[in-house]
C-alpha positions, 0 to 999 in steps of 0.5 A, a space after each residue: 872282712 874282719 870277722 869273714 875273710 871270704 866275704 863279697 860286696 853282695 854280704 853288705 847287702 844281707 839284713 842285720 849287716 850294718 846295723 848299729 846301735 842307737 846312739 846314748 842319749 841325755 835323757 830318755 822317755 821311761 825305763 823301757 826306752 833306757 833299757 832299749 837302748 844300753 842292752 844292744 850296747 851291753 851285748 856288743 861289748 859282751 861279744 867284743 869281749 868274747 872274741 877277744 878272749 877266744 883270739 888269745 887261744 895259743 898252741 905249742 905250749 910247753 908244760 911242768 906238772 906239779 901235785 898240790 898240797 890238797 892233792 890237785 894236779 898244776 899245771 906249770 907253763 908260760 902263756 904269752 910274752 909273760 904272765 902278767 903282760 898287758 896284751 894277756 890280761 890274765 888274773 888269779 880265779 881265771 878259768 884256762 882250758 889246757 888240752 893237747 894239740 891233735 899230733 900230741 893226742 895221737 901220741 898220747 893215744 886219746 884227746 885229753 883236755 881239762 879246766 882249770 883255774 889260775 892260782 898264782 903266777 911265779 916268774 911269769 908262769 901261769 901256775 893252774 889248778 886243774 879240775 879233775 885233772 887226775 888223768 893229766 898226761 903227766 909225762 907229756 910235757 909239750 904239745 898243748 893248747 891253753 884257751 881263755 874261758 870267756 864267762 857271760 856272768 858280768 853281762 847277764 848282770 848288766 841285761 838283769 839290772 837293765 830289765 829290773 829298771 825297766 820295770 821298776 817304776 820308781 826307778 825313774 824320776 820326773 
């Protein structure tokens, strides 16, 4: 019921369901069987983390445009109780997607939406430079929607470092 609202008793029964990951062992046979068991373990905290990140998405925001010195449009607007909150979790380099809500679009005359990257925060604003951002509705100033990027890149490192153990033989001692 968390991830499917319309779900029914019969949902239990479908294959894949209740499946859980192997427990953490204190020793393990080889490689291979510590690969077998901490990758399951790394794709679900990968896609813990991406829901997470997709659950912050927010709408109704408010937004000051600014040009940088290297000529790059910035994006200026306050993204949840405060910038630095701790439920935001939001860090300088971090990758937002700014895009006008549908009521706006249809005001502006087109979709718009555009990434960009988190340089700063002032006063709990998100300062964010966007990429190619040059056709921002600049006189729009209400109206968008700020989603966090989820990137994999941490967890396709674990699940390489994992393969590369496994088939490193003098990874493993005994």
């Amino acid at each position: 019921w968390k991830e499917d609202p319309n779900a029914t008793l019969e949902d239990l029964d479908k294959p894949g369901v209740d499946e859980e990951a192997q427990p953490t062992l204190l020793k393990y046979e080889d490689g291979y069987h510590f690969q077998n068991v901490l990758a399951p373990l790394v794709k679900l905290e990968a896609d813990n983390d991406r829901k997470n990140k997709e659950a912050q998405t927010q709408e109704g925001i408010s937004v000051r445009w600014d040009l940088g010195l290297n000529k790059k449009r910035i994006a200026i607007f306050r993204f949840g109780h405060s910038a630095e909150s701790d439920d935001t979790r939001l860090n300088a380099g971090e990758e937002l997607l700014l895009k006008l809500d549908q009521a706006t679009a249809l005001l502006y005359g087109s979709d718009w939406e555009c990434v960009g990257n988190i340089i700063r925060f002032v006063d709990g604003d998100v300062v964010l430079e966007m990429k190619g951002g040059n056709n921002a509705p600049v006189d729009i100033t209400d109206g968008y929607i700020v989603e966090l990027v989820w990137k994999a890149v941490s967890f396709d490192r674990m699940q390489n470092a994992l393969k590369t153990f496994a088939v490193d033989d003098t990874s493993v001692s005994g």
